[in-house]
Structures are given as structure tokens and as C-alpha cells.
N, C-alpha and C positions, 0 to 999 in steps of 0.2 A: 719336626721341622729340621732340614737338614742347609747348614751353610756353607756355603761354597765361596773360596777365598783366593781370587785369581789377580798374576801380577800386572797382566796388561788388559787394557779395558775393549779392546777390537778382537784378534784371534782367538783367547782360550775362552770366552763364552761364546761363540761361533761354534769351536772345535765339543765344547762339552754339550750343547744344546744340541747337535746333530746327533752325538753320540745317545743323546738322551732318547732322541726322538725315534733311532734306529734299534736299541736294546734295552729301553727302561720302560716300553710301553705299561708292564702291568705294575709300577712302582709308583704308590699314589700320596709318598709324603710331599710335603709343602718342600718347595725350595729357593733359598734368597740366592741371590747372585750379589758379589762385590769385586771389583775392581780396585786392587791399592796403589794400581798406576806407578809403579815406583820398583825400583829389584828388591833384590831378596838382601842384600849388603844394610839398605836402608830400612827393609822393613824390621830385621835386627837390633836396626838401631830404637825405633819408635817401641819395641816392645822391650828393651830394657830401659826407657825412659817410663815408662806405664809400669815398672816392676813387674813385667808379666808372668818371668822366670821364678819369680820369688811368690809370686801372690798361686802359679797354677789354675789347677783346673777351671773352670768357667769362666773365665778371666777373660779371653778373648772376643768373646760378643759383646762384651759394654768395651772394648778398644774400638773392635770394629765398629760399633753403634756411635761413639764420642770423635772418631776421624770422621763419618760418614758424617758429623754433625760440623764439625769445624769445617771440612773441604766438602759442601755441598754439590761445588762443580762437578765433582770427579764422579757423583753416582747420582744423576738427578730424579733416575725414574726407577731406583730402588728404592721398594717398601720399606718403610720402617718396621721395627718386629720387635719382640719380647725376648730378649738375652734368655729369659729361664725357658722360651718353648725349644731352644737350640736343643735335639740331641744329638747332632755330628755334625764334624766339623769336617772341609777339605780343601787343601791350600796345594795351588799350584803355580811356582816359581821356578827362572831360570838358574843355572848356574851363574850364569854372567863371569866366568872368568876374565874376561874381556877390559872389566872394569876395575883387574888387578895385575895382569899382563905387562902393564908402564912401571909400578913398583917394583921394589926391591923382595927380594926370595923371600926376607923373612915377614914382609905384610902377606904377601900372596898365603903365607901358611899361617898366620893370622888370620888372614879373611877366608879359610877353608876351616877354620878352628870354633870362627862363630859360623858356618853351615852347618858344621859338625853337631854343634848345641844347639841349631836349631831344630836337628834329625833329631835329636836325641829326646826333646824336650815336646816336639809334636809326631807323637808316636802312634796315637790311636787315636782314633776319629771321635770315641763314647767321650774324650776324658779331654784332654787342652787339644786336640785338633790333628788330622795326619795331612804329614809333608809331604808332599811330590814334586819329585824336581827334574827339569828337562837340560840334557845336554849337548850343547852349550843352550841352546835356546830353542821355544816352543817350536820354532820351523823345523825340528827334525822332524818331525812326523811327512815332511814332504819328501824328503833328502832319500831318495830312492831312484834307482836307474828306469826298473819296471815294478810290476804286482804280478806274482810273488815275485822277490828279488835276491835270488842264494846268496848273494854276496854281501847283504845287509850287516851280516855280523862283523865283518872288517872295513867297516866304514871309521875313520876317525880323521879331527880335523886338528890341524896345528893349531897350539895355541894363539901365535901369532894373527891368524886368521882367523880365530873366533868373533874378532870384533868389526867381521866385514863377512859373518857367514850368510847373511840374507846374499849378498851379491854371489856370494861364493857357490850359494845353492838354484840361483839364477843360473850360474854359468856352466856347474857342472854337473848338475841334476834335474834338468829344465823338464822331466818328467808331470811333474806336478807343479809348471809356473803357476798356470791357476789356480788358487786355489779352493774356488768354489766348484770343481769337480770333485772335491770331499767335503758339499757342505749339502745335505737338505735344502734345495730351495720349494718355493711355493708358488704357483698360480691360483688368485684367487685365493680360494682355501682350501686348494689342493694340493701335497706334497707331490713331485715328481721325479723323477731318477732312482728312488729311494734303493731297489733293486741293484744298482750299480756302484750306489754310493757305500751301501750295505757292504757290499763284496769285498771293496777297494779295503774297505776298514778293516773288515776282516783278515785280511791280507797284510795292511800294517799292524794291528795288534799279535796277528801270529809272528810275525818279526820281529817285533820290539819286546815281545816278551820272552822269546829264544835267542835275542841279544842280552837280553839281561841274565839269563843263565848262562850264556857264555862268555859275559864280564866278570859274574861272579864264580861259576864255576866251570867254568871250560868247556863247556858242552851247550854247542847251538842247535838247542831243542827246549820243547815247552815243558817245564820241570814237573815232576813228578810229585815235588811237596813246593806249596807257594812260598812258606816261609824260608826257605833257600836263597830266596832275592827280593829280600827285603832294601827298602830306601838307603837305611844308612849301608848296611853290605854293600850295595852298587853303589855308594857314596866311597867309602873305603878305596873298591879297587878299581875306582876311576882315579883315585889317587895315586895310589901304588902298581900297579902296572900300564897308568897312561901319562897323567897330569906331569909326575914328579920322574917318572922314568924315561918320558918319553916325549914330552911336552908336547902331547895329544890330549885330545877328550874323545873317548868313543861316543858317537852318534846316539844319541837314546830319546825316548819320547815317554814321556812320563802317563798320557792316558789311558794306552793300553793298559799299562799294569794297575793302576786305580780299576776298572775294569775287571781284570784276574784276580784279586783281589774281593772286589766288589760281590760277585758274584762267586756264589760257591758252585755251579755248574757252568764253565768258560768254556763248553763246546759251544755254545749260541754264541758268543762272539771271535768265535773261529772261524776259519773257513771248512 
């Protein structure tokens, strides 16, 4: 059984169930979906209140099971389950700089110090759970001019404007306002567009994954070993050659590379 750990309760199960339904056809484990409705600043916080740092490995499906239990509202039509059937975990959250922007330099590197421990600490899926982080926020995956888009790789937003990028990508990426032109929809109980919606994804996964080698290593192309652009690596030098140098965040979108990852043959989700 595999548990899926997303920060907002509308777009990232939207974004992963489409995904599911376009490239996981032949993958038949069980999967929970949850919603922590809250950033990633706060969910830090709830998991050194639980000692989750200290207690490790399996520790996070009786968190998630004991919030799901207290905030009934926030997941009403997710199953209950067996914390021992969990064998992987995957957590996807924003950066949310946004929400450290007003502070002073040295909270802001504080509240990059607990993301830091949060990479560090959910590393692998088999064991306390793996991190995926989206920057600034889930809506990158829209923030394209066209499909394919060359100039993807030098996309990056002020920080100042992180905390207004939904309008920001309204107004200068109106490419993908809608956003159910990458989602699966259904008639009846027919899937329709799937061919188009396919492709489009295809198109942003080969971008966000050849952005992420050329955040981490300088080269906008799909790498040749996966371990090269790793979470906390792109965590790193969004620090150091954007956040603290530049008071940018390069544009990224964290489900492609779950994805490249995911998958040991990533030509099927190429184009």
C-alpha cells in the first residue's frame, strides 16, 4: 500500500491522479491519498510535536492516521488503513517562501534550515517517507509560454512575487489558465482527451526534469544518472545560486521528477 502525502487538498491530487491514470496503468498497489491542507513550515512544526524526528521510520502513518482522526473535516472521504500495510511513503509540498519573505534574513534561513531537515529526514520512500518539493508553488507545472518551451530552464520568480505567483502566472504565462487542459476528464465512464493531455505532460516532465539538471548541474538536458538531482541537491542550489544570491526561486515542479525517479524506464513519460 502506498501513501501519498499532499499539501493542498484541490490541485496535487487532481495533478497526481491524472498522472496516475496517463502512466501507472499497469501498477496495481493500493493507494491512500491525504491532504495536510497546511505548508510545509507547519507540517514541521506538527512532526516535531509527534517526535517524528526522534521516534523515525514508520512513525508517519499513525501521525497521518491520529491528524486524519482529530481534523476529520480536512479528508472526509479518505479510507482509514493499517499504518503496518504502508510500504511507501510520498510527500508533496510547496516551498512557500512567501511565508518568510516579511521576516528578517536570519528567520528566512531558519525556515530554510527546517526544509533542509525535512529533505534530509524524508529521504526514501521504503523508510520515514520521500519529499518533493515544488518552487515556489504546485502552479509551476503551468508557468510555460508553450509545449515544448526552450526557455523553460530560465524561468525564475522574484521572491517578492512568490506570494502573488498564482496572479503572476495568470498574467504572464496565460498559456495554461485552464487548468483542466492537463487534467483527465471523463464522460460518463469514459476518459477523453487522454492523447493530448498525455503529450502536454510529456512535454512538462521533459522540462522540469532538464531544469532540474540545469539548477543542479548546468546542463539543460535530461541526465544521464537520476541521482545527480536529487531533492535536497535542488534544494541546495535553489539556495545558493537563486534564493540567497539572487532573491529568485527558479521555477520547478516537483511531479515530473517523482516520476523519473519512479520509474526505472522514463522514456514512457517523455515525449
Amino acid at each position: 500500500m502506498i501513501l501519498f502525502v499532499f499539501e493542498g487538498k484541490e490541485q496535487e491530487p487532481k495533478i497526481y491522479k491524472t498522472l496516475e491514470t496517463l502512466f501507472f496503468s499497469d501498477v496495481k498497489d493500493e493507494r491512500i491519498y491525504v491532504s495536510y491542507c497546511s505548508n510545509i513550515y507547519n507540517f514541521y512544526q506538527t512532526i516535531k510535536g509527534y517526535d517524528l524526528f526522534d521516534k523515525g521510520d514508520s512513525s508517519l502513518p499513525l501521525l497521518i492516521k491520529e491528524e486524519m482522526r482529530t481534523h476529520p473535516d480536512l479528508n472526509p472521504h479518505t479510507p482509514d488503513f493499517n499504518a503496518d500495510d504502508i510500504s511507501q511513503i510520498f510527500l508533496f509540498f510547496d516551498y512557500d517562501i512567501q511565508d518568510s519573505t516579511a521576516k528578517t534574513g536570519e528567520e528566512t534561513k531558519e525556515y530554510n534550515s527546517k526544509v533542509k531537515e525535512m529533505l534530509a529526514f524524508f529521504n526514501d520512500e521504503t523508510v520515514n517517507g520521500k519529499l518533493y518539493i515544488n518552487y515556489p508553488m504546485v502552479d509551476s507545472y503551468r508557468y510555460t509560454d508553450k509545449l515544448p518551451d526552450e526557455k523553460f530552464y530560465t524561468y525564475e520568480v522574484n521572491l517578492e512575487n512568490c506570494n502573488h505567483f498564482k496572479e503572476l502566472l495568470a498574467k504572464e504565462k496565460p498559456f495554461y489558465r485552464n487548468e483542466k487542459r492537463l487534467q483527465v476528464r471523463k464522460i460518463v465512464n469514459e476518459y477523453v482527451n487522454n492523447d493530448n493531455v498525455r503529450r502536454d505532460w510529456k512535454f512538462i516532465n521533459s522540462q522540469n526534469i532538464a531544469k532540474a539538471n540545469y539548477i543542479c548541474n548546468d546542463q539543460n538536458s535530461i541526465p544521464e544518472i537520476k541521482g545527480t538531482i536529487k531533492q535536497d541537491f535542488i534544494f541546495e542550489k535553489q539556495l545558493t545560486k537563486f534564493v540567497y544570491n539572487k532573491d529568485t526561486v527558479s521555477v520547478l515542479n516537483s511531479f515530473p521528477l517523482f516520476l523519473m525517479e519512479y520509474f526505472k524506464d522514463i522514456s514512457q513519460i517523455l515525449p
